[in-house]
DSSP file (Angstrom, degrees, kcal/mol; ACC not computed):
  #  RESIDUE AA STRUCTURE BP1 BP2  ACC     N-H-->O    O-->H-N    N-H-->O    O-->H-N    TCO  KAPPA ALPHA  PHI   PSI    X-CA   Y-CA   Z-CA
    1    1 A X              0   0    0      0, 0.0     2,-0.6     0, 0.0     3,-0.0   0.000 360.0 360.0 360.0 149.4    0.0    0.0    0.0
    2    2 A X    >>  -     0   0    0      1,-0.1     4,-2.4     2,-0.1     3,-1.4  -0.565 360.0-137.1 -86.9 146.8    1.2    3.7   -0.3
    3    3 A X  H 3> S+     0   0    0     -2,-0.6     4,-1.3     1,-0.3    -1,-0.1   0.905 106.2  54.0 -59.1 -56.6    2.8    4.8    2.5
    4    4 A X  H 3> S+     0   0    0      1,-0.2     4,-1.1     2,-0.2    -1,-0.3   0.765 111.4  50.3 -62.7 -21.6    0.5    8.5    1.8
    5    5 A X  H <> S+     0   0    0     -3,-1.4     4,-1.9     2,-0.2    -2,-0.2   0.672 106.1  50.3 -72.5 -56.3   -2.8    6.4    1.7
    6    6 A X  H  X S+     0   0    0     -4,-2.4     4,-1.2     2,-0.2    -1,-0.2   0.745 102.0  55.9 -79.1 -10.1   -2.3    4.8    4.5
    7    7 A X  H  X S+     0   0    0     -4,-1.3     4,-0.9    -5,-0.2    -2,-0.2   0.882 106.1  59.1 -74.5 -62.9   -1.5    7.8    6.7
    8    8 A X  H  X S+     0   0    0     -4,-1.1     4,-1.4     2,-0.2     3,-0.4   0.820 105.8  46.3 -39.1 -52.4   -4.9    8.8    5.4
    9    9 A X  H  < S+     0   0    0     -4,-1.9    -2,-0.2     1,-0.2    -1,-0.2   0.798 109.9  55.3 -72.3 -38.7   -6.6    5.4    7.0
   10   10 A X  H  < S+     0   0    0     -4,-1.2     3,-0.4    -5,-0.2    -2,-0.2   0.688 112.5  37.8 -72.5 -10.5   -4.8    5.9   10.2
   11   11 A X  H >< S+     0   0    0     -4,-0.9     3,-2.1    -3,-0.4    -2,-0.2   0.934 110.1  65.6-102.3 -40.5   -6.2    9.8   10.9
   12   12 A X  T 3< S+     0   0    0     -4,-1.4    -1,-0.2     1,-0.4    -2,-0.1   0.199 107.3  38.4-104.8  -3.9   -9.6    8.7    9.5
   13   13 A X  T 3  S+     0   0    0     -3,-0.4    11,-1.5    -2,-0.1    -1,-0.4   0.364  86.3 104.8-117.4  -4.3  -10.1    6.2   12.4
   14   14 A X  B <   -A   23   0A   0     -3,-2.1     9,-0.2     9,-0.2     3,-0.1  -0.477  56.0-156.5 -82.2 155.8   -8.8    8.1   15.2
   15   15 A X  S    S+     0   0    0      7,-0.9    -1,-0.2     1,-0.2     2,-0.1   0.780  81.4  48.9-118.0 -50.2  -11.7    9.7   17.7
   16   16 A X  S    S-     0   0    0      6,-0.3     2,-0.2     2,-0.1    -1,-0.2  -0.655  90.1-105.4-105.8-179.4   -8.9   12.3   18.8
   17   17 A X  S    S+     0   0    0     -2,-0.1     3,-0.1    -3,-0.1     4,-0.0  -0.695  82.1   0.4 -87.5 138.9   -6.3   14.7   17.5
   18   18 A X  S >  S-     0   0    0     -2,-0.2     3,-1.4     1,-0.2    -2,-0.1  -0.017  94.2 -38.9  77.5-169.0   -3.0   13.2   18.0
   19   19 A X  T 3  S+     0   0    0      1,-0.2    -1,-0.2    -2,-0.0    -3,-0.1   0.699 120.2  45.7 -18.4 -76.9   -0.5   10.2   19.3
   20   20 A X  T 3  S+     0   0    0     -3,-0.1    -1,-0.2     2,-0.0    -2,-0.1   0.341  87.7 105.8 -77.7 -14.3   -2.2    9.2   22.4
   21   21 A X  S <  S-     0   0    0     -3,-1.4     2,-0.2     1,-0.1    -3,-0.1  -0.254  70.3-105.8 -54.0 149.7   -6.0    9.0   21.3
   22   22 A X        -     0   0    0     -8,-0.0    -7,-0.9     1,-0.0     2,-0.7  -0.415  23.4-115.2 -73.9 164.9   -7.6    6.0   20.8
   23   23 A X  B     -A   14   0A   0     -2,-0.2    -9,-0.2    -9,-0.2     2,-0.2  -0.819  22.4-132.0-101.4 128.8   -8.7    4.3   17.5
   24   24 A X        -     0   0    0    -11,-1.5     3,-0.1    -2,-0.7    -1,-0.0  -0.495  19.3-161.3 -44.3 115.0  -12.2    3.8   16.9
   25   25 A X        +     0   0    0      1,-0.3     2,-0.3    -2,-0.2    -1,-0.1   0.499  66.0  25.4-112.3  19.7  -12.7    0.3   15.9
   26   26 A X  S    S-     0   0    0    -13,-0.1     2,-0.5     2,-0.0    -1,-0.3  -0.866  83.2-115.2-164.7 134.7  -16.0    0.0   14.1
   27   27 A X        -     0   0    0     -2,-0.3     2,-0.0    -3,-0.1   -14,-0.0  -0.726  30.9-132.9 -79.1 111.2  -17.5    2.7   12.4
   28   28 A X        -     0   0    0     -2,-0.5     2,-0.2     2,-0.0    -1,-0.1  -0.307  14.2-156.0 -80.3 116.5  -21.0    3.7   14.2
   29   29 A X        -     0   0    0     -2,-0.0     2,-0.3     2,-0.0     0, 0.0  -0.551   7.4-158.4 -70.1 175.4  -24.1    4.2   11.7
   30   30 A X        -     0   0    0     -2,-0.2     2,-0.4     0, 0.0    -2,-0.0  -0.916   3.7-164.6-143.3 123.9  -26.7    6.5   13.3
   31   31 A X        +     0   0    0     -2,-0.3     3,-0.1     1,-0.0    -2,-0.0  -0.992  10.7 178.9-124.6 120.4  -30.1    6.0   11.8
   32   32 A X     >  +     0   0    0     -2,-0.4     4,-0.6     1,-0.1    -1,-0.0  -0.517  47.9 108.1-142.9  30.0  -32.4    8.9   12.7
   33   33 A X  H >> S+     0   0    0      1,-0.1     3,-3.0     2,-0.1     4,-0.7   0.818  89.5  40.1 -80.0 -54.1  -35.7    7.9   10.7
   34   34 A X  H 3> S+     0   0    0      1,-0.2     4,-2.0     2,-0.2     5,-0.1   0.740 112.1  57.4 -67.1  -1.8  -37.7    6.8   14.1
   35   35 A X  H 3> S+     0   0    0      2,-0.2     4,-1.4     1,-0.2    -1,-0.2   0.799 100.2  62.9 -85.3 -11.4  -36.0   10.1   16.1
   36   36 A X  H <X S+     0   0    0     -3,-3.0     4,-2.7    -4,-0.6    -1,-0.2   0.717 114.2  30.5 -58.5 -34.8  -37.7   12.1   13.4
   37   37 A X  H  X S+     0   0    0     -4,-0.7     4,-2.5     2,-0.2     5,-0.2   0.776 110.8  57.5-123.2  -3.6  -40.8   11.0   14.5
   38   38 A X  H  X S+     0   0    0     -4,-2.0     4,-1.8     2,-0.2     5,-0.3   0.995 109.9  56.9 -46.0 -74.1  -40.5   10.4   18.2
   39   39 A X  H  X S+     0   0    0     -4,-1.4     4,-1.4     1,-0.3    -2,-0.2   0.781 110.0  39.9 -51.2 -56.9  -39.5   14.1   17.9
   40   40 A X  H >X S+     0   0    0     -4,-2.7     4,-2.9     1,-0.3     3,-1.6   0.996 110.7  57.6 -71.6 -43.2  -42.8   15.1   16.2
   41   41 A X  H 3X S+     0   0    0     -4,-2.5     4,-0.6    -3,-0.3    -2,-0.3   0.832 112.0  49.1 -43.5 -20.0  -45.0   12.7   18.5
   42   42 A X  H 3X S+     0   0    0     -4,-1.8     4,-1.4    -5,-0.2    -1,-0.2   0.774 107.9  47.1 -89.6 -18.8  -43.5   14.7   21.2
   43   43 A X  H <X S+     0   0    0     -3,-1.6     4,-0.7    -4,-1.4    -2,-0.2   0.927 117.7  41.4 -86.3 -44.2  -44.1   18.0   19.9
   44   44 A X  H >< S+     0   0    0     -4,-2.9     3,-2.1     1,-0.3    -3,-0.1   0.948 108.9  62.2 -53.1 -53.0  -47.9   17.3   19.0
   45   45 A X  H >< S+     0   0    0     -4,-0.6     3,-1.8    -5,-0.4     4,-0.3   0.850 107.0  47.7 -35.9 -78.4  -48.2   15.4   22.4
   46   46 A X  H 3< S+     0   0    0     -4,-1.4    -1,-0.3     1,-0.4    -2,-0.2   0.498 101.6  62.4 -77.3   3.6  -47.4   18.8   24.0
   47   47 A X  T << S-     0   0    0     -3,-2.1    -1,-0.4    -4,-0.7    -2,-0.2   0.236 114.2-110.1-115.0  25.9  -49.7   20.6   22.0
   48   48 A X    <   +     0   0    0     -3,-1.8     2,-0.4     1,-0.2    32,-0.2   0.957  55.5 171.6  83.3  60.8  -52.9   18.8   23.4
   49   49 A X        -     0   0    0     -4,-0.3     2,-0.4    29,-0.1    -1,-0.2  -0.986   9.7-171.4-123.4 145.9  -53.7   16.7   19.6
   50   50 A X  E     -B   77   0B   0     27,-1.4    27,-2.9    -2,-0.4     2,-0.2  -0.922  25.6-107.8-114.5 131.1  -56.4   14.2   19.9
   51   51 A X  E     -B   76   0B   0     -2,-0.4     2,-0.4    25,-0.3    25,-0.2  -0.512  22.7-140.3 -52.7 127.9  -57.1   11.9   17.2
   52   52 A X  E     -B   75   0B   0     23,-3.8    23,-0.8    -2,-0.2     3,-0.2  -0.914  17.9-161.1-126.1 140.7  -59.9   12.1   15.1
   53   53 A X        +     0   0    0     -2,-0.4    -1,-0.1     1,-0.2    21,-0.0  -0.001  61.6  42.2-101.9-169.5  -61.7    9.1   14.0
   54   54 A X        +     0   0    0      1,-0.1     2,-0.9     2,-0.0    -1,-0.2   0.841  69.2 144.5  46.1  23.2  -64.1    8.3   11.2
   55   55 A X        -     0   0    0     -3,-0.2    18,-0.6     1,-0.1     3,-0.1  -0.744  24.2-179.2 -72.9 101.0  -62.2   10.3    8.7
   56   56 A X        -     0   0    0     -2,-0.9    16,-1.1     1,-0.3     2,-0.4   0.938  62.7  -2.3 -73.1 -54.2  -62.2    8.6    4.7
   57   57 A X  E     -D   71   0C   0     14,-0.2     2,-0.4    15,-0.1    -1,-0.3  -0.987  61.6-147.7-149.0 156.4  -60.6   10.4    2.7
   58   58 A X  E     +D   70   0C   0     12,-2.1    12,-2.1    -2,-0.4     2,-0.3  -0.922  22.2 179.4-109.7 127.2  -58.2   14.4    2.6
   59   59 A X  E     +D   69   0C   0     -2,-0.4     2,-0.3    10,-0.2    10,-0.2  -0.898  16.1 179.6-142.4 149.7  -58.1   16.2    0.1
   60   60 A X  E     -D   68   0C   0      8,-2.1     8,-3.3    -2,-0.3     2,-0.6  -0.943  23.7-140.7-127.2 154.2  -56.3   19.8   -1.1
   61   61 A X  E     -D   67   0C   0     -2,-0.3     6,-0.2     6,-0.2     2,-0.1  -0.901  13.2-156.9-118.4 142.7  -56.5   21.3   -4.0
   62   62 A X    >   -     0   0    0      4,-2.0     3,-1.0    -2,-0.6     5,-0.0  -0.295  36.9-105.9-104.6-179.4  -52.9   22.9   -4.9
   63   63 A X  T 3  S+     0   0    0      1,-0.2     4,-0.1    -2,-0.1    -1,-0.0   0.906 110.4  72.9 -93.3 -38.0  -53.6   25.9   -7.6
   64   64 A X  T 3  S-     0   0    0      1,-0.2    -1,-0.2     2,-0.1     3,-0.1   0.517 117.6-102.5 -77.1  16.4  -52.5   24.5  -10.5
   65   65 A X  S <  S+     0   0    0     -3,-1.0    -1,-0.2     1,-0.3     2,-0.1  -0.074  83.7 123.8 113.0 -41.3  -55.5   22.3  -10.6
   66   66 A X        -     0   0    0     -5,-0.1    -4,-2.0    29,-0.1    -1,-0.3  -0.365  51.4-143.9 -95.7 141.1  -54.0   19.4   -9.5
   67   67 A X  E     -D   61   0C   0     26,-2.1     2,-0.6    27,-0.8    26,-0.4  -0.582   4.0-141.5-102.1 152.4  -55.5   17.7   -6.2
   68   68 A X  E     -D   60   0C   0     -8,-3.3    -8,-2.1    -2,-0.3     2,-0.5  -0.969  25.2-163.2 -98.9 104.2  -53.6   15.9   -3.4
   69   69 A X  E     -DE  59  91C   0     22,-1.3    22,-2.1    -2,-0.6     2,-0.7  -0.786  18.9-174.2-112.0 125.8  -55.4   13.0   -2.3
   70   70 A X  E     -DE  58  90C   0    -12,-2.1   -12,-2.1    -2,-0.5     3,-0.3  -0.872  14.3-151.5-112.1 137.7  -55.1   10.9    0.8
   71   71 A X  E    S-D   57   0C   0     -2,-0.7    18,-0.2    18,-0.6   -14,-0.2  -0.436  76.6 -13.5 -72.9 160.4  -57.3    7.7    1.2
   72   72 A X  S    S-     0   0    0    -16,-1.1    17,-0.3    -2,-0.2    -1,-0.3   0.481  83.5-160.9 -14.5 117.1  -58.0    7.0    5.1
   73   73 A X        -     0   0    0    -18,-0.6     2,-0.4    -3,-0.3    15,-0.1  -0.232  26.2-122.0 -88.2-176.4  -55.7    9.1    6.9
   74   74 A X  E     - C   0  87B   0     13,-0.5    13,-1.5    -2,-0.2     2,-0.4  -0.929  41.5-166.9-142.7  80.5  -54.6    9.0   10.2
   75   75 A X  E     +BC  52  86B   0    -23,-0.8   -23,-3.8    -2,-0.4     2,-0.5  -0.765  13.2 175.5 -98.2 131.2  -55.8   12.5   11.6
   76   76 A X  E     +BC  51  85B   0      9,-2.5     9,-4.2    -2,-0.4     2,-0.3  -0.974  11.6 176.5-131.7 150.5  -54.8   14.2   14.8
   77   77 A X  E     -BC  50  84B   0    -27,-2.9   -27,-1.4    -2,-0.5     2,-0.7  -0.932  38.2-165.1-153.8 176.6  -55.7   17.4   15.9
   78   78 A X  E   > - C   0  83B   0      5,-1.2     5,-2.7    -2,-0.3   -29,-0.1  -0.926  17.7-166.5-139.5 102.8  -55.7   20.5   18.7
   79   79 A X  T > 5S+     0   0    0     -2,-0.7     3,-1.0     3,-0.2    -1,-0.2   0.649  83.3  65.4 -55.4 -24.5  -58.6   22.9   17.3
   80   80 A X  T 3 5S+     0   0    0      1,-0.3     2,-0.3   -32,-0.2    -1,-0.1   0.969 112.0  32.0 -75.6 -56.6  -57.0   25.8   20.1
   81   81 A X  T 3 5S-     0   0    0    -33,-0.2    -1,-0.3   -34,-0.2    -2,-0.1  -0.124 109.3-125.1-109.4  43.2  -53.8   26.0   18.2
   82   82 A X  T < 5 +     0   0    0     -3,-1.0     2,-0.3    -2,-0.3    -3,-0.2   0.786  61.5 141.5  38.9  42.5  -55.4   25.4   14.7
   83   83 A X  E   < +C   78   0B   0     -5,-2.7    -5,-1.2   -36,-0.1     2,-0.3  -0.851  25.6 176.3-112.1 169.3  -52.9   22.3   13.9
   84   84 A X  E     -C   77   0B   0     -2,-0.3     2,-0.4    -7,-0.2    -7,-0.2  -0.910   8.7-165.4-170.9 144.7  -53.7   19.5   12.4
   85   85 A X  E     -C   76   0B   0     -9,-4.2    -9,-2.5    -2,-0.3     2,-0.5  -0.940   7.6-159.3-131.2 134.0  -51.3   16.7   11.5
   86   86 A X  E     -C   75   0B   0     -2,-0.4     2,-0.3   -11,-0.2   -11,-0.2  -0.977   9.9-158.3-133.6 155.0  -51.9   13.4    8.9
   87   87 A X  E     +C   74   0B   0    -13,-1.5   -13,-0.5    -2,-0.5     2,-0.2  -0.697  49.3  84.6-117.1 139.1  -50.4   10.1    8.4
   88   88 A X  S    S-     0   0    0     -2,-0.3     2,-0.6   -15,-0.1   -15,-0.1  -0.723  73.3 -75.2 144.2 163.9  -50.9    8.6    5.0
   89   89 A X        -     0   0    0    -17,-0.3   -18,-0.6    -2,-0.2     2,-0.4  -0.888  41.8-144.0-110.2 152.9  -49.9    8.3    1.7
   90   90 A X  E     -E   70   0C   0     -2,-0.6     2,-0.2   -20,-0.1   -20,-0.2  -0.878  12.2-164.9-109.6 131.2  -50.5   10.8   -0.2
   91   91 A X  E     -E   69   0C   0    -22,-2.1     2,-1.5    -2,-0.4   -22,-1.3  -0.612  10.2-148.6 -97.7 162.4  -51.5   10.6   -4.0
   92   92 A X        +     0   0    0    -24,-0.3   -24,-0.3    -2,-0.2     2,-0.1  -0.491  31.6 165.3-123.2  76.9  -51.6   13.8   -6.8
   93   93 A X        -     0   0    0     -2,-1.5   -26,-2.1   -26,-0.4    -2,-0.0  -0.622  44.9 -82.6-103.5 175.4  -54.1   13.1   -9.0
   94   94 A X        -     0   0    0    -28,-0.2   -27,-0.8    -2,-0.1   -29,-0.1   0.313  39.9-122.0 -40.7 172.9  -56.2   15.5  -12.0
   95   95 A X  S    S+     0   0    0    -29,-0.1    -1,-0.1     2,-0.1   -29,-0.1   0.208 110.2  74.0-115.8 -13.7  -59.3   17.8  -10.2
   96   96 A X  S    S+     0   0    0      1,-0.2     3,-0.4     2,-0.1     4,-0.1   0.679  88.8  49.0 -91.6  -1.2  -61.2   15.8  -12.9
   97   97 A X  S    S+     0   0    0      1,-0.2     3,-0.3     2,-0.1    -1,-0.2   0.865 117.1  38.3-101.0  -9.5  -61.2   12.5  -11.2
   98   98 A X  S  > S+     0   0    0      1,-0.2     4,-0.7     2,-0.1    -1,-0.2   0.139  85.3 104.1-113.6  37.7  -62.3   13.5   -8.1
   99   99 A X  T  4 S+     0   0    0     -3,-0.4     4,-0.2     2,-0.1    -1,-0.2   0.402  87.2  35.1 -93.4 -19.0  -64.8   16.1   -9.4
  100  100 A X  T  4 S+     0   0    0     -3,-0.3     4,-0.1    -4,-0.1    -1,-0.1   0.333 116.0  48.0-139.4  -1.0  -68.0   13.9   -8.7
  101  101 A X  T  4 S+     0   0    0      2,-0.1    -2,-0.1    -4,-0.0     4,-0.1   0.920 112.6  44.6 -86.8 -33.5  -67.4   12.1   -5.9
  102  102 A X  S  X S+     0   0    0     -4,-0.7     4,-1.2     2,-0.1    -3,-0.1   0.363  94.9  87.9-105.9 -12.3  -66.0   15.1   -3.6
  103  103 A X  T  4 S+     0   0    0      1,-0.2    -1,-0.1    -4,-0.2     8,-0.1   0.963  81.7  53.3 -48.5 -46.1  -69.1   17.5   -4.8
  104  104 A X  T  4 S+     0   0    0      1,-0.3    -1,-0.2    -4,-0.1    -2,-0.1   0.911 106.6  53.4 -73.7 -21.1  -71.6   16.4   -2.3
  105  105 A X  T  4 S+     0   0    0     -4,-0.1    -1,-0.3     2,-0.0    -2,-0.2   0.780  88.7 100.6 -93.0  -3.2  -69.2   17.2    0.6
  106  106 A X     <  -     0   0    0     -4,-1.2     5,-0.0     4,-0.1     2,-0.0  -0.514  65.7-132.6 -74.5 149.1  -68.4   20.8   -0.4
  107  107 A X     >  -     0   0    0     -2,-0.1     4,-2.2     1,-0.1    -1,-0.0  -0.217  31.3-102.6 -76.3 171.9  -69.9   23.8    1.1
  108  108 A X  H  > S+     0   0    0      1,-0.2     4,-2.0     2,-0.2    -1,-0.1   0.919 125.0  54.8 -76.1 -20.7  -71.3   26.6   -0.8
  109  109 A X  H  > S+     0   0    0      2,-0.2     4,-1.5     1,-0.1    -1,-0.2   0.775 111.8  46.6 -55.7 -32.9  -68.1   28.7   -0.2
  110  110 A X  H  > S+     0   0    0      2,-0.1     4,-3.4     3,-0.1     5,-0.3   0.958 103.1  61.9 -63.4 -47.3  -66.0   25.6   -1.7
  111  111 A X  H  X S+     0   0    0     -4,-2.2     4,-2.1     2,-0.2    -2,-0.2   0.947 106.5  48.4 -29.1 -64.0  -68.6   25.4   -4.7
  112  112 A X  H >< S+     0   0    0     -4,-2.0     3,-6.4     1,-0.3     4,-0.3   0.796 118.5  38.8 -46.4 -85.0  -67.3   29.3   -5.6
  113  113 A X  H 3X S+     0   0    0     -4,-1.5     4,-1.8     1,-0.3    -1,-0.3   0.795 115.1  46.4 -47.0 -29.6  -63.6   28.4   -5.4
  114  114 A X  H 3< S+     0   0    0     -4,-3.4     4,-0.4     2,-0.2    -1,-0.3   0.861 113.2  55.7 -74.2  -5.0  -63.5   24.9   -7.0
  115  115 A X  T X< S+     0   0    0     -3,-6.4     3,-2.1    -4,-2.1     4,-0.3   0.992 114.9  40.6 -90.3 -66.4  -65.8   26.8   -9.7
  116  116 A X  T >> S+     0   0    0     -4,-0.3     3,-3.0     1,-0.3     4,-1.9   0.932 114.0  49.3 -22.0 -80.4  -62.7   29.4  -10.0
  117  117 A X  H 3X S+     0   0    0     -4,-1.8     4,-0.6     1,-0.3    -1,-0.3   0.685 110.3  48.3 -49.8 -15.4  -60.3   27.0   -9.8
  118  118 A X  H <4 S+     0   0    0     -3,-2.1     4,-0.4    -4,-0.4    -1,-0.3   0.405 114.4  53.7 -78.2  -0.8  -62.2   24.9  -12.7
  119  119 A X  H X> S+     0   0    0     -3,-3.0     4,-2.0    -4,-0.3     3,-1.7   0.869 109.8  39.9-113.3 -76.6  -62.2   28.2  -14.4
  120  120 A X  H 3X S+     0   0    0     -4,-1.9     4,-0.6     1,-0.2    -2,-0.2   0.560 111.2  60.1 -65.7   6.2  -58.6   28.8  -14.0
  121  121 A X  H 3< S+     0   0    0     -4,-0.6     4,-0.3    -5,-0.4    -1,-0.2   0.869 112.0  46.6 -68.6 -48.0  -57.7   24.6  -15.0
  122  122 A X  H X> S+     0   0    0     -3,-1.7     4,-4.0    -4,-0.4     3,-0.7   0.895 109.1  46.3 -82.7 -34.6  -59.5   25.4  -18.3
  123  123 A X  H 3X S+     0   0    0     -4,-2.0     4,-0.8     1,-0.2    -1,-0.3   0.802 114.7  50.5 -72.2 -24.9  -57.9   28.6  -19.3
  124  124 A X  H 3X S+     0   0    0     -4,-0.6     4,-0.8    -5,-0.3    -1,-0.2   0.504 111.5  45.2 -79.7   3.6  -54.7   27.1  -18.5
  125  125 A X  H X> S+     0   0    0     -3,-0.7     4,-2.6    -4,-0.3     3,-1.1   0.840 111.1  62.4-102.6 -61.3  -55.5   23.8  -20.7
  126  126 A X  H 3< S+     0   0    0     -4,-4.0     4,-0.4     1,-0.3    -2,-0.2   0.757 111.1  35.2 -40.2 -41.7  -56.7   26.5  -23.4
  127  127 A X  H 3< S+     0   0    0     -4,-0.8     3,-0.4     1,-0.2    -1,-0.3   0.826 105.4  61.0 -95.5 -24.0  -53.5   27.9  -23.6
  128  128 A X  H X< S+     0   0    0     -3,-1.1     3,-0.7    -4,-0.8    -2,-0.2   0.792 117.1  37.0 -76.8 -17.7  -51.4   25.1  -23.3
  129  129 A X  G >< S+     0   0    0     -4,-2.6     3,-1.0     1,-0.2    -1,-0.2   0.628  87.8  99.9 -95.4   5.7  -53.3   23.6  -26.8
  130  130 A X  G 3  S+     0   0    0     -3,-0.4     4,-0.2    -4,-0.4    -1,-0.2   0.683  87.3  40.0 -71.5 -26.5  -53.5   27.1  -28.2
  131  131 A X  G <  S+     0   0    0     -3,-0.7    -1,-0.3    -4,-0.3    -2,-0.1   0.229 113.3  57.3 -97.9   4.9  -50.4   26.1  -30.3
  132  132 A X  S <> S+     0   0    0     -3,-1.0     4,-1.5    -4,-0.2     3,-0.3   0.194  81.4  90.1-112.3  -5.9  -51.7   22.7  -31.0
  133  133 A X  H  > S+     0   0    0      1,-0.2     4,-2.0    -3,-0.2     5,-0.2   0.985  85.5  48.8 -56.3 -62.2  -54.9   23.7  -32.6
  134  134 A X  H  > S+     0   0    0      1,-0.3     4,-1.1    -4,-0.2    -1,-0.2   0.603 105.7  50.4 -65.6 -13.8  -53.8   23.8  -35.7
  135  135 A X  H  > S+     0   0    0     -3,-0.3     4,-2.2     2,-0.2     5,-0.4   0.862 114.9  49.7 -84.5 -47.3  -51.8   20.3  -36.2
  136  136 A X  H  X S+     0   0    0     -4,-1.5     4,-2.9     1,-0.3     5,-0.3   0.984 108.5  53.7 -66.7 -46.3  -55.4   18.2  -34.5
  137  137 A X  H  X S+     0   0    0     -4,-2.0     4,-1.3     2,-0.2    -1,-0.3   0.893 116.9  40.4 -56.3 -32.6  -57.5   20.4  -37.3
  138  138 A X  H >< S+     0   0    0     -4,-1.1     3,-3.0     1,-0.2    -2,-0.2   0.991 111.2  53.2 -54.7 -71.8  -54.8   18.7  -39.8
  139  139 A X  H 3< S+     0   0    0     -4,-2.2    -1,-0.2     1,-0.2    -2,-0.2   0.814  97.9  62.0  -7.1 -66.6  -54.9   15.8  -38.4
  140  140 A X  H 3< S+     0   0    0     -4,-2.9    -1,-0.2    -5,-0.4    -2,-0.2   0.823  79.9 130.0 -56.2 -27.3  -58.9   15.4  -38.6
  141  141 A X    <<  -     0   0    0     -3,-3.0     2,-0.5    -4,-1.3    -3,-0.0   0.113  65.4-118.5  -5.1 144.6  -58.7   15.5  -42.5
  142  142 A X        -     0   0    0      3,-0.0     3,-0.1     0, 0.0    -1,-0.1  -0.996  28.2-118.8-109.5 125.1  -60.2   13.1  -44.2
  143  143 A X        -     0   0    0     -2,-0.5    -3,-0.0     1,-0.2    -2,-0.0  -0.266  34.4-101.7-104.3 133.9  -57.9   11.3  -46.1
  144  144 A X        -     0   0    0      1,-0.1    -1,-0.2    -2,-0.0    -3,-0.0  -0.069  46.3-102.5 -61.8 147.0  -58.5   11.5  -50.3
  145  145 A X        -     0   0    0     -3,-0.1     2,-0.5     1,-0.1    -1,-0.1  -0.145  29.7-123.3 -71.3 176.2  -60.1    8.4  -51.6
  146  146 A X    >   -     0   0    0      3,-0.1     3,-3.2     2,-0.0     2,-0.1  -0.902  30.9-120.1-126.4 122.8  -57.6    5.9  -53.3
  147  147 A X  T 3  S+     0   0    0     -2,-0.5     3,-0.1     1,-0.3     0, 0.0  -0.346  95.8  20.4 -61.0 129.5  -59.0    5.1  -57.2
  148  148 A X  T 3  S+     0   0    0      1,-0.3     2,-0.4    -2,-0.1    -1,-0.3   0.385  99.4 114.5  74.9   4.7  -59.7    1.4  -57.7
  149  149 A X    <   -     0   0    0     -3,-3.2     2,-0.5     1,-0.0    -1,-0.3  -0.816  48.4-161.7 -95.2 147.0  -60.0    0.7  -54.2
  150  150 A X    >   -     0   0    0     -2,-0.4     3,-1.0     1,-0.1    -3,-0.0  -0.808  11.7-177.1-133.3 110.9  -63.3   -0.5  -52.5
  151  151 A X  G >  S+     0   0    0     -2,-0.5     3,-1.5     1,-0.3     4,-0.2   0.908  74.2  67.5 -86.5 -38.8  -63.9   -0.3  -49.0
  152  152 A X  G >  S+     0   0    0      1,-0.3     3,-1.4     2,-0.1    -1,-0.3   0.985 103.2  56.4 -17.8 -27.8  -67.5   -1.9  -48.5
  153  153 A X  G <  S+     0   0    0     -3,-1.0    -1,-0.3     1,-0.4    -2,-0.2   0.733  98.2  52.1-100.8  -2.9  -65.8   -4.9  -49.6
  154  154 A X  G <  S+     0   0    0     -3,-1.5     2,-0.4    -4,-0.0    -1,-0.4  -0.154  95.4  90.0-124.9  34.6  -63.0   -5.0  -46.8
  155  155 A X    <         0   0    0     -3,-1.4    -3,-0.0    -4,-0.2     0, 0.0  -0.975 360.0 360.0-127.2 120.9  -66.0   -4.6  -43.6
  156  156 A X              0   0    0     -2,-0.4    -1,-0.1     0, 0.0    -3,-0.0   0.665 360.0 360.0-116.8 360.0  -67.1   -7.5  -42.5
């Protein structure tokens, strides 16, 4: 091995600077997924959140149309200090696939905004095909008939 390399291996285990320290002889992982979430069960825990049951389904609608959906959540919450915390996976689907399921639970103040927001979905769809009109009208052509050919005869 080279001599500079190895010099390199020897500082790279030592726990202090110089001679007399000792050498670390296995290198300690620390895995910090579950202290992430002890940490937040501890914070909520001090903020007085109760779980709330009978919940189905979350959803928010982000502005560019597109909805965040969670299927049964896991909701806990402290109405005093307006938190509210969910467990779940969360999916990002279109505002048109959950447009007739999620009607009967809106209020009439939701009606207005998802109507606004359907408003601004369309105008943004409108623009993005505003440079694509003209290729689908090509497209839709109907294509010139071909002389000796007969299509009756090729329908069964």
């Amino acid at each position: 091995m080279d001599q500079a390399k190895l010099s390199r291996m020897q500082a790279s285990v030592r726990i202090g600077i110089g001679k007399g320290t000792p050498r670390r002889k296995v290198k300690k992982v620390h895995k910090n997924s579950g202290a992430d979430d002890k940490k937040l069960q501890a914070t909520l825990k001090k903020m007085n959140v109760q779980p709330i049951q009978a919940i189905e389904e979350v959803n928010m609608f982000k502005e560019d149309g597109n909805v965040i959906h969670f299927g049964a959540p896991r909701v806990h919450a402290s109405v005093p200090s307006n938190t509210f915390a969910l467990y779940g996976n969360g999916e990002e689907k279109e505002l048109t696939e959950l447009v007739p399921g999620i009607l009967n639970q809106l209020g009439p103040d939701s009606l207005a905004s998802l109507r606004k927001l359907a408003e601004s979905y369309q105008n943004m769809q409108k623009n993005q095909a505003g440079g694509e009109g003209k290729k689908d009208d090509e497209e839709d052509d109907i294509p010139d008939l071909v002389e000796g050919e007969n299509f009756e005869s090729n329908v069964e």
